[in-house]
N, C-alpha and C positions, 0 to 999 in steps of 0.2 A: 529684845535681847533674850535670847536664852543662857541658863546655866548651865555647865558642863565642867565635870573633873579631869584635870588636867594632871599626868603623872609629873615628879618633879622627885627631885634629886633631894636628901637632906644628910649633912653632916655632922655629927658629932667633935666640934674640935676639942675637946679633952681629948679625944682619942685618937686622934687624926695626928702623923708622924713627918706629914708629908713627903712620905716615899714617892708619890707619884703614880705606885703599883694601876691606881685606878684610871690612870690616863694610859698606859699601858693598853690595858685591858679594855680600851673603849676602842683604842686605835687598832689592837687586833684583832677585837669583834666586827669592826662596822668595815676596817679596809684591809686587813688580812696581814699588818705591821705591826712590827711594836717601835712606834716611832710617838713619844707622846704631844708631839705638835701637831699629829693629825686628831686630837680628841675634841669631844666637842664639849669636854669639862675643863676646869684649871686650876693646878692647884699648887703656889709658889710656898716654898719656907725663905722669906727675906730674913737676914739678921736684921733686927733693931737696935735702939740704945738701950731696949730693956730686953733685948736678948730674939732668940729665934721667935719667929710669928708664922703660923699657918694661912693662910689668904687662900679661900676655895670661892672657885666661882663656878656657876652652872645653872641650865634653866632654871625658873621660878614660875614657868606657866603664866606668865607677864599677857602674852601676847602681843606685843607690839609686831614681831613677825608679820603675824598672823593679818593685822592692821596696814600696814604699810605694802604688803604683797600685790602689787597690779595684777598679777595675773590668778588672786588666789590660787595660788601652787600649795601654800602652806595651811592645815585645816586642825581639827581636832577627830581623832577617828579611835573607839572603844576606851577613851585615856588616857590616849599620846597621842602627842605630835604629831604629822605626817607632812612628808613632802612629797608632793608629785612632781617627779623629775619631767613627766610628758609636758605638764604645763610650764616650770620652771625654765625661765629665760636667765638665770644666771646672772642677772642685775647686778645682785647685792645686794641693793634695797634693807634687805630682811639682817644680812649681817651689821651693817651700817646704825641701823637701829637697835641691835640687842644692846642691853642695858650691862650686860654681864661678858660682852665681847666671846661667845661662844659657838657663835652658827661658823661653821667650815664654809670658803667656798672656793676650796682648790681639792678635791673635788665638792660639790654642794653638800652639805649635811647638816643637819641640826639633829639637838637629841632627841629619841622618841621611847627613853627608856626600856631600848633594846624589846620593842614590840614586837613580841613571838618569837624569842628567844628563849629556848628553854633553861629552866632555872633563874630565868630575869636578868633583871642589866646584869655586865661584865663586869663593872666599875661596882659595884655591890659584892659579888660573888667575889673579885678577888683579894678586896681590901682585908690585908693582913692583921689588921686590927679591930674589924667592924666600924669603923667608925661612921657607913653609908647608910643608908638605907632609901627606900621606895616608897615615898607616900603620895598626896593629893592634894592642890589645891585647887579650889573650885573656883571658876572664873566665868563674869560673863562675856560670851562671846557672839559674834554677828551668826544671824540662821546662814550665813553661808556654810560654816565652821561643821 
């Protein structure tokens, strides 16, 4: 096994409003909408009995993806994620298994932390409160990866 840094999404929920802005912004970076059911982040305010609640979900650099992929479509490349749509048969597979319900596969996407995006992920750049940011967890992954 080797290790490798995997980029991953982190939240500050003190500061998080849950406007959504950031699914927004994921949905009209990667497919060209602002429709936030196409993102590949999530981010609910339920009311509770003890009042509003933030509930954000998003990559973790888990890898189970990555694990479950018959066709290795899905890999680690400079930090992020990647999906190679050539190999990708569109299973599911990979959505079925995320732990955090966040891989798209209407059209297939998962995140990659907007990899070579200039000024970085979307969802970062347009959180009106800062509450995103772009860091690393290292994980080991198979040398296919």
């Amino acid at each position: 096994m080797a290790v490798k840094p995997v980029a991953i999404l982190s939240i500050d929920g003190s500061r998080c409003t849950g406007c959504q802005m950031c699914m927004l912004a994921c949905a009209a970076a990667r497919e060209g909408v602002f429709n936030p059911f196409r993102a590949t982040l999530r981010v609910e305010k339920p009311y509770t009995y003890a009042g509003p609640e933030v509930r954000f979900s998003a990559c973790d650099g888990c890898l189970t993806c990555q694990e479950v992929c018959p066709t290795e479509a899905i890999g680690v490349r400079d930090g992020h994620l990647y999906l190679d749509l050539d190999l990708c048969t569109e299973c599911g597979l990979c959505a079925g298994s995320c732990p955090h319900g966040v891989i798209r596969t209407d059209p297939m996407r998962l995140c990659d932390g907007c990899a070579g995006r200039e000024g970085g992920p979307a969802c970062v750049a347009w959180c009106p409160v800062e509450a995103l940011s772009l860091g690393q967890a290292v994980e080991e992954v198979s040398p296919r990866g």
